[in-house]
PDB file with one MODEL, atoms N, CA, C and O in Angstrom:
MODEL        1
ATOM      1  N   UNK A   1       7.694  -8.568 -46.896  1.00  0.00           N
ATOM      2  CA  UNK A   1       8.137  -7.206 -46.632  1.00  0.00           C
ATOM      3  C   UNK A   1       7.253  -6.248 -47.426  1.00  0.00           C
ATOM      4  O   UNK A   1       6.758  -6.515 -48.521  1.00  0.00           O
ATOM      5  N   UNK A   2       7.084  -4.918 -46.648  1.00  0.00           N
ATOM      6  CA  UNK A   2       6.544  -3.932 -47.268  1.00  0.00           C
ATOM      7  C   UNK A   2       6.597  -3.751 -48.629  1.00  0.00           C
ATOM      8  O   UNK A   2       7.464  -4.578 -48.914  1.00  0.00           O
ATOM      9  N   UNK A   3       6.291  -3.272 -49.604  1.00  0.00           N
ATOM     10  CA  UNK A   3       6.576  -2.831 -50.675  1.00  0.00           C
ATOM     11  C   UNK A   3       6.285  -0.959 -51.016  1.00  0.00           C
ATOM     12  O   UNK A   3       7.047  -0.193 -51.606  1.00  0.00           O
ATOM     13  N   UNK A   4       5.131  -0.701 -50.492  1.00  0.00           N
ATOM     14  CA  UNK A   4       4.821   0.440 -50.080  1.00  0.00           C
ATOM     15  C   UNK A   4       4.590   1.510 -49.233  1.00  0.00           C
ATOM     16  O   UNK A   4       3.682   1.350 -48.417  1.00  0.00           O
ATOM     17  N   UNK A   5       5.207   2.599 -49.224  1.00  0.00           N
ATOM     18  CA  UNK A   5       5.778   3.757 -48.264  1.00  0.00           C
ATOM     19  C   UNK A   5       4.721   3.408 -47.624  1.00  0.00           C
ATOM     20  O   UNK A   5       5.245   2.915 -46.625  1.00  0.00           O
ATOM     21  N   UNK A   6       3.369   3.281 -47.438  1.00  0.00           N
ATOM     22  CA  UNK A   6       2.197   3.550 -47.151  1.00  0.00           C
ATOM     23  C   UNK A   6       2.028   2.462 -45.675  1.00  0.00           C
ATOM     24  O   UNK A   6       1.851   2.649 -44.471  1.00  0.00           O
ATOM     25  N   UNK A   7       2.171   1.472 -46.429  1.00  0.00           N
ATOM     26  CA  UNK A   7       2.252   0.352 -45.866  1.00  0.00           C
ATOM     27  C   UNK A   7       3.558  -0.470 -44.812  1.00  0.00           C
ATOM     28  O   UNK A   7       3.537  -1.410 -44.017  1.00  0.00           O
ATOM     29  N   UNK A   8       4.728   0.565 -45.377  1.00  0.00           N
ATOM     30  CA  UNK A   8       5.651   0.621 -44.730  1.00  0.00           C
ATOM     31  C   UNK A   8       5.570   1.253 -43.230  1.00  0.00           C
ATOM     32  O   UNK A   8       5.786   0.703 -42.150  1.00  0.00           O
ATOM     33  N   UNK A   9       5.201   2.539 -43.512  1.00  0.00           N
ATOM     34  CA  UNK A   9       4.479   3.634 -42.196  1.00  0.00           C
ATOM     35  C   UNK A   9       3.605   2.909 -41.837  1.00  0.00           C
ATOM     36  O   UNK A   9       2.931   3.575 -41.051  1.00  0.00           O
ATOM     37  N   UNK A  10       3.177   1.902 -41.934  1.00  0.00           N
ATOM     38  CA  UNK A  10       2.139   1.303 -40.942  1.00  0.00           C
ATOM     39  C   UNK A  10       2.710   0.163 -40.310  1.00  0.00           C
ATOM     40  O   UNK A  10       2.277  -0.247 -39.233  1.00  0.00           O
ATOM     41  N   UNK A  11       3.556  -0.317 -40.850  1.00  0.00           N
ATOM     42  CA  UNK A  11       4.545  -1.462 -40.399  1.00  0.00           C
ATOM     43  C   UNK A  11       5.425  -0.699 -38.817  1.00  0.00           C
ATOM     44  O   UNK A  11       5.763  -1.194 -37.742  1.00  0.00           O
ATOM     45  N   UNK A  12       5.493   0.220 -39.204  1.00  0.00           N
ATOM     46  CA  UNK A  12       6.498   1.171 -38.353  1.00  0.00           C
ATOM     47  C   UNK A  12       5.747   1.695 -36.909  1.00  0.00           C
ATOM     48  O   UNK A  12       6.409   1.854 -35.884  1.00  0.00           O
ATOM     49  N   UNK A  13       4.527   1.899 -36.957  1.00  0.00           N
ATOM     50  CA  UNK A  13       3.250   2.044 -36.706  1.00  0.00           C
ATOM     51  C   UNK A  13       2.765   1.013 -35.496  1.00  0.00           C
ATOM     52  O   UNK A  13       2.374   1.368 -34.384  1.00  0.00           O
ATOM     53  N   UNK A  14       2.866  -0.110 -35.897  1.00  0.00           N
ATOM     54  CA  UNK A  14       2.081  -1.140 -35.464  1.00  0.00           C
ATOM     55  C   UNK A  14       3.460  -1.672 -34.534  1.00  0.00           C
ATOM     56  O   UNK A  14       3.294  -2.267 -33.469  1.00  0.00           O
ATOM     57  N   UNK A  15       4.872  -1.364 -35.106  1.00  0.00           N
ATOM     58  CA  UNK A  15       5.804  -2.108 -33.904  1.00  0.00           C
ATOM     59  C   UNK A  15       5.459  -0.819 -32.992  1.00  0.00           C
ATOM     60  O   UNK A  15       4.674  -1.370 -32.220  1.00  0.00           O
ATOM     61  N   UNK A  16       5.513   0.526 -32.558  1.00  0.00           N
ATOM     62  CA  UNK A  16       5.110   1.114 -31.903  1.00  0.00           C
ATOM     63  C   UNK A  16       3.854   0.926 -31.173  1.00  0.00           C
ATOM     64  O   UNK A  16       3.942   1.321 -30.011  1.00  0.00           O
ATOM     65  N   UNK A  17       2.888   0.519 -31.446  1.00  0.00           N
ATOM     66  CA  UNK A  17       2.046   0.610 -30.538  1.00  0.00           C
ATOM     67  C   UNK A  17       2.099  -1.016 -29.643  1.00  0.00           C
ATOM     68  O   UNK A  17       1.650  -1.120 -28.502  1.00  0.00           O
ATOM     69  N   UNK A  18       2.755  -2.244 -30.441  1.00  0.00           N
ATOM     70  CA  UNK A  18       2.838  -2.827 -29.817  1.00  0.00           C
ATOM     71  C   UNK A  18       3.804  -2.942 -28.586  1.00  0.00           C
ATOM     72  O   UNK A  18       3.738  -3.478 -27.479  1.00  0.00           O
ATOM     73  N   UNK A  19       4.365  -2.493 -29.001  1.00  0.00           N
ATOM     74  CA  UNK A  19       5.681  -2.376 -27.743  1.00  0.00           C
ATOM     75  C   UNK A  19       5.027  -1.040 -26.837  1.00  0.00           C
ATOM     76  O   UNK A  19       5.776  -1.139 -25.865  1.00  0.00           O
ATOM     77  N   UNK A  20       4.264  -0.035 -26.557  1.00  0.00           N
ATOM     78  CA  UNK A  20       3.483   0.814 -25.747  1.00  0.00           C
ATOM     79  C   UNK A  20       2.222  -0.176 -25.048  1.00  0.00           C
ATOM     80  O   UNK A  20       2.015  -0.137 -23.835  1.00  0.00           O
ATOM     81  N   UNK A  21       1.405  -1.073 -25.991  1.00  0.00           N
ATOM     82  CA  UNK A  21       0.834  -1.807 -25.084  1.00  0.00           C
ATOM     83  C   UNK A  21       1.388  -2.809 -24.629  1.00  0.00           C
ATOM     84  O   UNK A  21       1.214  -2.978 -23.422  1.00  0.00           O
ATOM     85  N   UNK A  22       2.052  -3.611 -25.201  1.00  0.00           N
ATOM     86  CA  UNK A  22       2.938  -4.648 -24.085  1.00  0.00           C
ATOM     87  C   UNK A  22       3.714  -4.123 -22.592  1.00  0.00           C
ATOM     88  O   UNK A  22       3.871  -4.800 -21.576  1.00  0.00           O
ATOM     89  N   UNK A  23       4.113  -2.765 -22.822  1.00  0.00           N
ATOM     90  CA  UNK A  23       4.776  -2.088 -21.731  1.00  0.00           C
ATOM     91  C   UNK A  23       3.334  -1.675 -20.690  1.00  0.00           C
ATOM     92  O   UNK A  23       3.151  -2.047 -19.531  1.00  0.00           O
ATOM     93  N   UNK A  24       2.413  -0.776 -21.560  1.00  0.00           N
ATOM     94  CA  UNK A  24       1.434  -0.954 -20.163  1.00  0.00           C
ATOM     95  C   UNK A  24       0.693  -1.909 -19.755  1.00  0.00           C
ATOM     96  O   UNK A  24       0.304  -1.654 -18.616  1.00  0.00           O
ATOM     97  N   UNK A  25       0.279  -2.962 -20.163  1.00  0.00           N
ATOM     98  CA  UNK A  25       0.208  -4.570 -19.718  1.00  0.00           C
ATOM     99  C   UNK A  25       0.957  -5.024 -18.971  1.00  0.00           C
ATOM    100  O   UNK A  25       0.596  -5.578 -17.933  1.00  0.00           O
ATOM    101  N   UNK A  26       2.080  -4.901 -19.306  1.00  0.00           N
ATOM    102  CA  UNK A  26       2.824  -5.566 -18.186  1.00  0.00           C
ATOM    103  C   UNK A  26       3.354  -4.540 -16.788  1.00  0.00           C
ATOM    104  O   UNK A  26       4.089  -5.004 -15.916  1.00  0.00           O
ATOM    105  N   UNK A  27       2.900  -3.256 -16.764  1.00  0.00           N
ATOM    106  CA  UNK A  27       2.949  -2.489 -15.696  1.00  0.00           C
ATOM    107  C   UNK A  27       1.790  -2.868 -15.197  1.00  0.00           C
ATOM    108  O   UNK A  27       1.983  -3.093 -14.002  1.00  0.00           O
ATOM    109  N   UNK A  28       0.329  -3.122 -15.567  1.00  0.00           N
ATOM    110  CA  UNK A  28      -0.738  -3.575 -15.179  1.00  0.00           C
ATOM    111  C   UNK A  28      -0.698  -4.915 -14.395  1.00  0.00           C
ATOM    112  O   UNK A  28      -1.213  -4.920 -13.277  1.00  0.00           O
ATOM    113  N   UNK A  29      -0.229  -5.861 -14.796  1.00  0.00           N
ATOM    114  CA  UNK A  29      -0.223  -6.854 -14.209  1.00  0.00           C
ATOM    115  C   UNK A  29       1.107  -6.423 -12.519  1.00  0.00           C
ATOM    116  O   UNK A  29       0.904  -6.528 -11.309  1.00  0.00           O
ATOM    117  N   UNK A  30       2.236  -6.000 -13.240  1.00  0.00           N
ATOM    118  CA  UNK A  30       2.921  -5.932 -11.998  1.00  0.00           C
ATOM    119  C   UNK A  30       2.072  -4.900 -10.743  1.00  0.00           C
ATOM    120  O   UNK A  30       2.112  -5.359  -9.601  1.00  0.00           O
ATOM    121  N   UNK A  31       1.419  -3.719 -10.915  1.00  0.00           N
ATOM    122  CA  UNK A  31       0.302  -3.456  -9.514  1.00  0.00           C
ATOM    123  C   UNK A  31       0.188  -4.273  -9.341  1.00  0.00           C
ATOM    124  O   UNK A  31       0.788  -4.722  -8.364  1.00  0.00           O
ATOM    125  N   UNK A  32      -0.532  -5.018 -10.004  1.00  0.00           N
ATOM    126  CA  UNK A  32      -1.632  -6.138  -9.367  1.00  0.00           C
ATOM    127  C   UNK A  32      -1.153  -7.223  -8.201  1.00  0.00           C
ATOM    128  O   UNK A  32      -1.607  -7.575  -7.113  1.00  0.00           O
ATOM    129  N   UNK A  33       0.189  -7.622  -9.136  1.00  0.00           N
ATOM    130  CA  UNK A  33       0.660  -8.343  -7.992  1.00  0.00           C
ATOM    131  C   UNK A  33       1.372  -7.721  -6.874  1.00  0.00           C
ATOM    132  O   UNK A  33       1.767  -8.507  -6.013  1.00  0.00           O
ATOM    133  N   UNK A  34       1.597  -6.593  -6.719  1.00  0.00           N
ATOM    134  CA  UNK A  34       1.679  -5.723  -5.586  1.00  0.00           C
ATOM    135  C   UNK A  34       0.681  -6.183  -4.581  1.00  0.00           C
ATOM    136  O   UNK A  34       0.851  -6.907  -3.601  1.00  0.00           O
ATOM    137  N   UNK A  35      -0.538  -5.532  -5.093  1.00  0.00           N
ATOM    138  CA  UNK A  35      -1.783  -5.614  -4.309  1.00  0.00           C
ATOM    139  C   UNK A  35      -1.793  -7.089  -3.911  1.00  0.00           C
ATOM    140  O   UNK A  35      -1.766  -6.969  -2.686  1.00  0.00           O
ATOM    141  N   UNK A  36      -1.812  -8.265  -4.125  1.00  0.00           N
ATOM    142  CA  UNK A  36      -1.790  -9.490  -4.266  1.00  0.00           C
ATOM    143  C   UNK A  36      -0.802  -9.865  -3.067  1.00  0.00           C
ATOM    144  O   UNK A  36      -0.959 -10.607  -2.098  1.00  0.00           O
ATOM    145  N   UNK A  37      -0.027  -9.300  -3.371  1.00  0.00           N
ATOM    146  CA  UNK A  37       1.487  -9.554  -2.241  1.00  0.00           C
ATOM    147  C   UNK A  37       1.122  -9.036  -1.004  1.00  0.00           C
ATOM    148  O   UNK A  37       1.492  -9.552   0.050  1.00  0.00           O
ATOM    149  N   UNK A  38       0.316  -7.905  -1.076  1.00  0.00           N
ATOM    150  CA  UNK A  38      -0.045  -7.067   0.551  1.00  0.00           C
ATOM    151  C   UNK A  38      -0.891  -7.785   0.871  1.00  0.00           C
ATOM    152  O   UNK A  38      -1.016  -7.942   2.085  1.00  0.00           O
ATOM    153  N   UNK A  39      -1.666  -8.398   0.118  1.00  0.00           N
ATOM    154  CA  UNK A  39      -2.999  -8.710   0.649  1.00  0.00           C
ATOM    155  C   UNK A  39      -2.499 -10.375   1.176  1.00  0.00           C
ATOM    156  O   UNK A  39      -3.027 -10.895   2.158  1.00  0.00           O
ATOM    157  N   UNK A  40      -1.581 -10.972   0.483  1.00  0.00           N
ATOM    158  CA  UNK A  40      -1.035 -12.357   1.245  1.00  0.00           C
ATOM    159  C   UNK A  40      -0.203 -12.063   2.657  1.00  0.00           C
ATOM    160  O   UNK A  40      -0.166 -12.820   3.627  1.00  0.00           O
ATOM    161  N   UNK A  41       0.644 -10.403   2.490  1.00  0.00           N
ATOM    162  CA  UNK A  41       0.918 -10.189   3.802  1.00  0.00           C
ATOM    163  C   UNK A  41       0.457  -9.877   4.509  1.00  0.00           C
ATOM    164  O   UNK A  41       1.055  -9.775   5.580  1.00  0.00           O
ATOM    165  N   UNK A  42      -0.939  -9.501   4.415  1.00  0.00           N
ATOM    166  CA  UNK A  42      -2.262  -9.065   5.535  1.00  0.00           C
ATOM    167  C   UNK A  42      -1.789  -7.562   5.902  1.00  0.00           C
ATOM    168  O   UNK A  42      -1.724  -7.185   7.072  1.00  0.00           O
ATOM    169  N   UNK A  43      -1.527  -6.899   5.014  1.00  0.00           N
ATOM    170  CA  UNK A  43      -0.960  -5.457   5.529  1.00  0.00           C
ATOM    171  C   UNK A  43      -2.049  -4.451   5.073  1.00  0.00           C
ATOM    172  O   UNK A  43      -1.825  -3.557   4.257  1.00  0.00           O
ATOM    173  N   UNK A  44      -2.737  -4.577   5.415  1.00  0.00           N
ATOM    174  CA  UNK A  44      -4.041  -3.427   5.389  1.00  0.00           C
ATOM    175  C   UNK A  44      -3.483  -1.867   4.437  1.00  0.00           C
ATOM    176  O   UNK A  44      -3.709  -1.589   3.260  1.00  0.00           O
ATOM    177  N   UNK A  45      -2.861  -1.234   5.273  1.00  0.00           N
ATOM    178  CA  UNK A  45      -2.487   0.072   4.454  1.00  0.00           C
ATOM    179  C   UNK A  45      -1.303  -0.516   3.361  1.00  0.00           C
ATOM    180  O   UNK A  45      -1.357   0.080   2.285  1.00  0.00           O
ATOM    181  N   UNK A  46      -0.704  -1.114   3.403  1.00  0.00           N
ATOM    182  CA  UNK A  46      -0.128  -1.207   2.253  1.00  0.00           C
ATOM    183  C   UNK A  46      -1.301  -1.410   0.755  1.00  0.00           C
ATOM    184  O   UNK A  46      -1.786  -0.729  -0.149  1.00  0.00           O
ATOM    185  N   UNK A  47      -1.308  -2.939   1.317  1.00  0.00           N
ATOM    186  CA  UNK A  47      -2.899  -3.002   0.135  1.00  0.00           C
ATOM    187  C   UNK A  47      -3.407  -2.157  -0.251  1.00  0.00           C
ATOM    188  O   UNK A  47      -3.449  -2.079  -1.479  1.00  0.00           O
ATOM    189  N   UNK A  48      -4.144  -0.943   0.652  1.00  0.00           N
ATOM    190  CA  UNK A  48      -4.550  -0.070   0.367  1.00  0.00           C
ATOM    191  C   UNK A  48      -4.443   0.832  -0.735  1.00  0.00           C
ATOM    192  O   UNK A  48      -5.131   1.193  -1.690  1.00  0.00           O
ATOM    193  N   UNK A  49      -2.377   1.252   0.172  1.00  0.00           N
ATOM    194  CA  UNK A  49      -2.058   2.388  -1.536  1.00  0.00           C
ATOM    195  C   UNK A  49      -1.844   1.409  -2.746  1.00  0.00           C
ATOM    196  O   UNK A  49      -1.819   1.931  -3.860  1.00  0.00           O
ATOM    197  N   UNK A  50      -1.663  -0.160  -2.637  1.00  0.00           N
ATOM    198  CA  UNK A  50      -0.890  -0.757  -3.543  1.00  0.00           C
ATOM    199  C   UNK A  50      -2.241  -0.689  -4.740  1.00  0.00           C
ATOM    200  O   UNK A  50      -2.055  -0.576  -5.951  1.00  0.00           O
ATOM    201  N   UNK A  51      -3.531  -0.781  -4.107  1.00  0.00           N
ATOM    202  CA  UNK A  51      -5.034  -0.882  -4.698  1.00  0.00           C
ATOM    203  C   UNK A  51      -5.211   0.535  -5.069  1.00  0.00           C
ATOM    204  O   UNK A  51      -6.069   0.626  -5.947  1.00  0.00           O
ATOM    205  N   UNK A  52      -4.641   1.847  -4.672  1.00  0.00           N
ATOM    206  CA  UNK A  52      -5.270   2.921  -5.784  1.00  0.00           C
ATOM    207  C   UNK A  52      -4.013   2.703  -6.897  1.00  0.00           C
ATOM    208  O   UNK A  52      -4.102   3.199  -8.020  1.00  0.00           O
ATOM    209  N   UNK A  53      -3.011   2.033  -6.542  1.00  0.00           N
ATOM    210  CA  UNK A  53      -1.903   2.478  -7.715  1.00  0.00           C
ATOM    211  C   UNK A  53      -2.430   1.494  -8.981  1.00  0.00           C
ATOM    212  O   UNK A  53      -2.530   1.621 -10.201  1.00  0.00           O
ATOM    213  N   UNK A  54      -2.628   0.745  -8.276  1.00  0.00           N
ATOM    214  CA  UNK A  54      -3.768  -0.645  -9.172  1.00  0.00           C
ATOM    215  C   UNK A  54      -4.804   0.047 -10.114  1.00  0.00           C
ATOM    216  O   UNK A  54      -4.718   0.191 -11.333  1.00  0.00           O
ATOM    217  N   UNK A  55      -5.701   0.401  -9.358  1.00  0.00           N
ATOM    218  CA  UNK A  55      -6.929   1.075 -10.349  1.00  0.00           C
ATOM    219  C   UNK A  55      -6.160   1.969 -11.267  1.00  0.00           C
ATOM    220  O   UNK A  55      -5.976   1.868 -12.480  1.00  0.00           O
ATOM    221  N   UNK A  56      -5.742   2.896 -10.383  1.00  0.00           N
ATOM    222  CA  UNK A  56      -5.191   4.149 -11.701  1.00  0.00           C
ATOM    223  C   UNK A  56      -4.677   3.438 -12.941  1.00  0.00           C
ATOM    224  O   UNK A  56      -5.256   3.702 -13.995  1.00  0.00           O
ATOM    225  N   UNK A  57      -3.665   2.569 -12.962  1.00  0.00           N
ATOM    226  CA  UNK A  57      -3.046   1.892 -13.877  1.00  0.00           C
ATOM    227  C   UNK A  57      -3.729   0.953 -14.922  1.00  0.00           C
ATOM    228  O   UNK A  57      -3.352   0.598 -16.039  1.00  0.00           O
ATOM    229  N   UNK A  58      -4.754   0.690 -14.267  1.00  0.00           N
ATOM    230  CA  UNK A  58      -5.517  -0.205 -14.892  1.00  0.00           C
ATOM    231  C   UNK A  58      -7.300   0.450 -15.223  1.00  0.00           C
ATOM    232  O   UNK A  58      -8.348  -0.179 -15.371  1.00  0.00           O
ATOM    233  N   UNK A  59      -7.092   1.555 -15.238  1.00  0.00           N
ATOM    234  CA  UNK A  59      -8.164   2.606 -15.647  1.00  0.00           C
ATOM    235  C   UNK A  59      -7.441   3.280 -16.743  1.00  0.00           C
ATOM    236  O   UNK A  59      -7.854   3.376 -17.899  1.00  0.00           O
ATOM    237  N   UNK A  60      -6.568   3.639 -16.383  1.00  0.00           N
ATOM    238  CA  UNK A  60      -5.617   4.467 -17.798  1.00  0.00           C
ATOM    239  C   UNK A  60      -5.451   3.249 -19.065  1.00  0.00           C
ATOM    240  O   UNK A  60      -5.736   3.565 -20.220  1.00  0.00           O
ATOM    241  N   UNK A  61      -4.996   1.928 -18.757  1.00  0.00           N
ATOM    242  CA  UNK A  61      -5.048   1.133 -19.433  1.00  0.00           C
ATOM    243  C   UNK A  61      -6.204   0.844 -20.324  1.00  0.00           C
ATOM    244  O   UNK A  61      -6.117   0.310 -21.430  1.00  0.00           O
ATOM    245  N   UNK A  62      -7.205   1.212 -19.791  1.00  0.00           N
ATOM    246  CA  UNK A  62      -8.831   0.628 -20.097  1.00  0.00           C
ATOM    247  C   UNK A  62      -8.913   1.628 -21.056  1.00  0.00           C
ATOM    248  O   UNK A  62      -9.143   1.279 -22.214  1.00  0.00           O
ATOM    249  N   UNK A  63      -8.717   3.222 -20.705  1.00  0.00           N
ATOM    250  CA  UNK A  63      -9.521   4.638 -21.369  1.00  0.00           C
ATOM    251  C   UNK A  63      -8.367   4.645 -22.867  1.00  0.00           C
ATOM    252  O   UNK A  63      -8.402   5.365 -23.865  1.00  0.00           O
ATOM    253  N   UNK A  64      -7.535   3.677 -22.538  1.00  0.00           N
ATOM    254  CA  UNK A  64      -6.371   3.700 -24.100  1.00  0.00           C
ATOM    255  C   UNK A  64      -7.088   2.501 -24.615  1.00  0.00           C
ATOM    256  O   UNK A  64      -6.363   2.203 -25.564  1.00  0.00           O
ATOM    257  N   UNK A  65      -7.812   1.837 -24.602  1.00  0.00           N
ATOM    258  CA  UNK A  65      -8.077   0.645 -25.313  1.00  0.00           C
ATOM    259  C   UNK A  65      -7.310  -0.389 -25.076  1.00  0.00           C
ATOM    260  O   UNK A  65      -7.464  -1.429 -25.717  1.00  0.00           O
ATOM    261  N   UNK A  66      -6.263  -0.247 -24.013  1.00  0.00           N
ATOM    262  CA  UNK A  66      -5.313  -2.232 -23.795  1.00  0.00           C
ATOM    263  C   UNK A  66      -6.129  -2.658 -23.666  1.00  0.00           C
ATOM    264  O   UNK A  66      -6.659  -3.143 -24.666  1.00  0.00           O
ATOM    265  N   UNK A  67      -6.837  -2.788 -22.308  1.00  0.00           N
ATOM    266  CA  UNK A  67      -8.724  -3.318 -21.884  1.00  0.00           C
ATOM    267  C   UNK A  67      -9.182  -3.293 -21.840  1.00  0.00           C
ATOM    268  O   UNK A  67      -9.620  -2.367 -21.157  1.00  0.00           O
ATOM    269  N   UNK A  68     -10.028  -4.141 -22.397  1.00  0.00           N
ATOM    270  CA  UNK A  68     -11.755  -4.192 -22.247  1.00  0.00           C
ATOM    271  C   UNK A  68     -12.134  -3.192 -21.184  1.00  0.00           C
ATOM    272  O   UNK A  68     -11.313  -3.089 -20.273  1.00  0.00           O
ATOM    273  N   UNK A  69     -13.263  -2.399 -21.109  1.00  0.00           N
ATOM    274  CA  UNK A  69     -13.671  -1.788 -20.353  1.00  0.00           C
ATOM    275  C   UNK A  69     -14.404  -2.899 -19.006  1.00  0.00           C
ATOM    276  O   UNK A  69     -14.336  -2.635 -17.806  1.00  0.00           O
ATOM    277  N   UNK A  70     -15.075  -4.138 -19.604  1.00  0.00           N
ATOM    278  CA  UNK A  70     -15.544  -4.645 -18.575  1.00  0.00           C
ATOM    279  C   UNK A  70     -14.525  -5.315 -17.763  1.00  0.00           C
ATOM    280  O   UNK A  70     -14.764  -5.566 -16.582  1.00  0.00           O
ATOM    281  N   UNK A  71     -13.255  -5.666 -18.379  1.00  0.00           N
ATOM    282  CA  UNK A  71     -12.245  -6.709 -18.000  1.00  0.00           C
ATOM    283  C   UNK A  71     -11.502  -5.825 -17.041  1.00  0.00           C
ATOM    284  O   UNK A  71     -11.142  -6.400 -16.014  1.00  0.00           O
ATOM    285  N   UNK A  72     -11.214  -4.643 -17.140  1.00  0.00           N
ATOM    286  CA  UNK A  72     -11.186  -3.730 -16.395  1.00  0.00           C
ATOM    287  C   UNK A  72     -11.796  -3.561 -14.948  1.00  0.00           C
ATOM    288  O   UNK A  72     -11.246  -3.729 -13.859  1.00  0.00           O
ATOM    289  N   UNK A  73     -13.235  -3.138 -15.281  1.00  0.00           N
ATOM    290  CA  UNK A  73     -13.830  -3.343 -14.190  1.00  0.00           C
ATOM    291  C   UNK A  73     -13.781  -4.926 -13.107  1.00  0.00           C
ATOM    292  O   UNK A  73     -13.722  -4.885 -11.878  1.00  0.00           O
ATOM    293  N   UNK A  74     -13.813  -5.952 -13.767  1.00  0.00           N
ATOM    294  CA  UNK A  74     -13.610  -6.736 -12.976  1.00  0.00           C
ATOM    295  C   UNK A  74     -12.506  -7.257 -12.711  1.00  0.00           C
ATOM    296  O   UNK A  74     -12.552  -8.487 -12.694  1.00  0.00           O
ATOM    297  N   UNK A  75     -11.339  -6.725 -12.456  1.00  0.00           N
ATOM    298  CA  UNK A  75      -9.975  -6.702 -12.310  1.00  0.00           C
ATOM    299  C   UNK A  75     -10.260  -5.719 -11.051  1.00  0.00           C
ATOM    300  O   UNK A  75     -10.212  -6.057  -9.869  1.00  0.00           O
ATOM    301  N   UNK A  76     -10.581  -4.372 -11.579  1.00  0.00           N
ATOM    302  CA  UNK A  76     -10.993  -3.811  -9.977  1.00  0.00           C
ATOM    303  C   UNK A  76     -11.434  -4.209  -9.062  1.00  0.00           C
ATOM    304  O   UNK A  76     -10.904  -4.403  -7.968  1.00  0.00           O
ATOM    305  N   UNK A  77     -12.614  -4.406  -9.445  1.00  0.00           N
ATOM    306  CA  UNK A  77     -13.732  -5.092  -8.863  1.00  0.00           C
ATOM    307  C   UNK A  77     -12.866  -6.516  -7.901  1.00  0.00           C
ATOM    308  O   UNK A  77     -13.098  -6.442  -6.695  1.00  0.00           O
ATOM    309  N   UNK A  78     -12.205  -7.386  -8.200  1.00  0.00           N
ATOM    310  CA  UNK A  78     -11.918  -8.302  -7.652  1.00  0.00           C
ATOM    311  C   UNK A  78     -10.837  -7.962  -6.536  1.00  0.00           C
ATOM    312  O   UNK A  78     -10.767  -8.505  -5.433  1.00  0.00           O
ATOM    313  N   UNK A  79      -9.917  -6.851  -7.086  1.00  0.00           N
ATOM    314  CA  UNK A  79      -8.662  -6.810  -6.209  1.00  0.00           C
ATOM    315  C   UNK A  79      -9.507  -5.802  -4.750  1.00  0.00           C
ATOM    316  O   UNK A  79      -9.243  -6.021  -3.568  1.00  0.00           O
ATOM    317  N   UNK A  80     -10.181  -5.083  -5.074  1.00  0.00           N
ATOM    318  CA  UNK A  80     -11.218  -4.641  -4.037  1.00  0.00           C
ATOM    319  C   UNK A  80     -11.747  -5.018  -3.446  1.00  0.00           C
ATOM    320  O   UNK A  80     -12.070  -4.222  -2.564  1.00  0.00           O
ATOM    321  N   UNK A  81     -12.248  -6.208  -3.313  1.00  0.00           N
ATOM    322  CA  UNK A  81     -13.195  -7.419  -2.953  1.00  0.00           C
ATOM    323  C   UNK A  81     -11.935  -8.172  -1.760  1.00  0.00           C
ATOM    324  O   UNK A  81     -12.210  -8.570  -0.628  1.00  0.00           O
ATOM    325  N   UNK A  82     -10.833  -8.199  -2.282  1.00  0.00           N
ATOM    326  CA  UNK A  82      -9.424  -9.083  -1.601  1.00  0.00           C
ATOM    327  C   UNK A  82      -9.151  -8.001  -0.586  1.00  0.00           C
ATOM    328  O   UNK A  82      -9.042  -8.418   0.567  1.00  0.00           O
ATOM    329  N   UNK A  83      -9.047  -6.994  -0.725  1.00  0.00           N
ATOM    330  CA  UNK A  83      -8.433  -5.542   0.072  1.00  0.00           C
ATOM    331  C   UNK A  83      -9.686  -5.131   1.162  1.00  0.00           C
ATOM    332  O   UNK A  83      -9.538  -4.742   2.321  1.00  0.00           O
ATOM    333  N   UNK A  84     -10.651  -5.289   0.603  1.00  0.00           N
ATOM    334  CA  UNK A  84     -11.949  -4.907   1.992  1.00  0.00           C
ATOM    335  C   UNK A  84     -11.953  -6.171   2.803  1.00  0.00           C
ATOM    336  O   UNK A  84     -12.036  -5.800   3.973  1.00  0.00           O
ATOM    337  N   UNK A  85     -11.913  -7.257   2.764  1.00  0.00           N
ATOM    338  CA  UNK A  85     -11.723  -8.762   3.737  1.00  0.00           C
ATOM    339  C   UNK A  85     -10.216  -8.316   4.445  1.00  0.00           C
ATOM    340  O   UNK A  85      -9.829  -8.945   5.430  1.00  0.00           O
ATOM    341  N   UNK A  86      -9.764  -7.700   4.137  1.00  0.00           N
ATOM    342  CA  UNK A  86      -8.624  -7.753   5.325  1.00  0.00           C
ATOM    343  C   UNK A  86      -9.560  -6.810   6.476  1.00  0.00           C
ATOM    344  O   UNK A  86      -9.263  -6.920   7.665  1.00  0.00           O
ATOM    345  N   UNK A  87     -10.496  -6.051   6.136  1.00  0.00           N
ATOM    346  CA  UNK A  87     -11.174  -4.944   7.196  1.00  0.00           C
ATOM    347  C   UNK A  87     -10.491  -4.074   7.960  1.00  0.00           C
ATOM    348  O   UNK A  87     -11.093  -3.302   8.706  1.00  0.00           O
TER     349      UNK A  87
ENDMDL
END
C-alpha cells in the first residue's frame, strides 16, 4: 500500500485510466465484430456503416494511445479488405 499522498494520487490515477482503456478496448473489439458479423452475413450496406463505426472507434482509440498506431492501421486495413470482397 501507498504510503505517500503522492503516490497515493497516482494509485488513484492509474485505476482510472485503466478502467477508460479497458472500456475503449473493449468497445473496439465489439465494432469489429459487428463488421465481422455483416460481413459473414454478406450484407454489403450493413458492413459498410458497421466499417465506418469501426474505423472511427478504432482511430480515436489509436490518437489516445490504447493502439499502436500501426496495429491500428492494420485492424483497418484488414476489416476493409473483408468489406470490399463482398463488392
Amino acid at each position: 500500500m501507498a504510503n505517500h499522498t503522492s503516490a497515493e494520487k497516482r494509485m488513484r490515477q492509474n485505476i482510472m485510466r485503466k478502467t477508460r482503456n479497458v472500456s475503449a478496448k473493449s468497445h473496439v473489439k465489439t465494432t469489429i465484430k459487428a463488421v465481422l458479423a455483416a460481413v459473414d452475413a454478406k450484407d454489403g450496406v450493413e458492413s459498410t456503416e458497421a466499417l465506418k463505426k469501426a474505423i472511427k472507434a478504432i482511430g480515436k482509440a489509436s490518437s489516445k494511445g490504447m493502439l499502436h498506431k500501426n496495429n491500428a492501421a492494420r485492424k483497418i486495413s484488414r476489416l476493409t479488405k473483408k468489406v470490399n470482397a463482398l463488392g
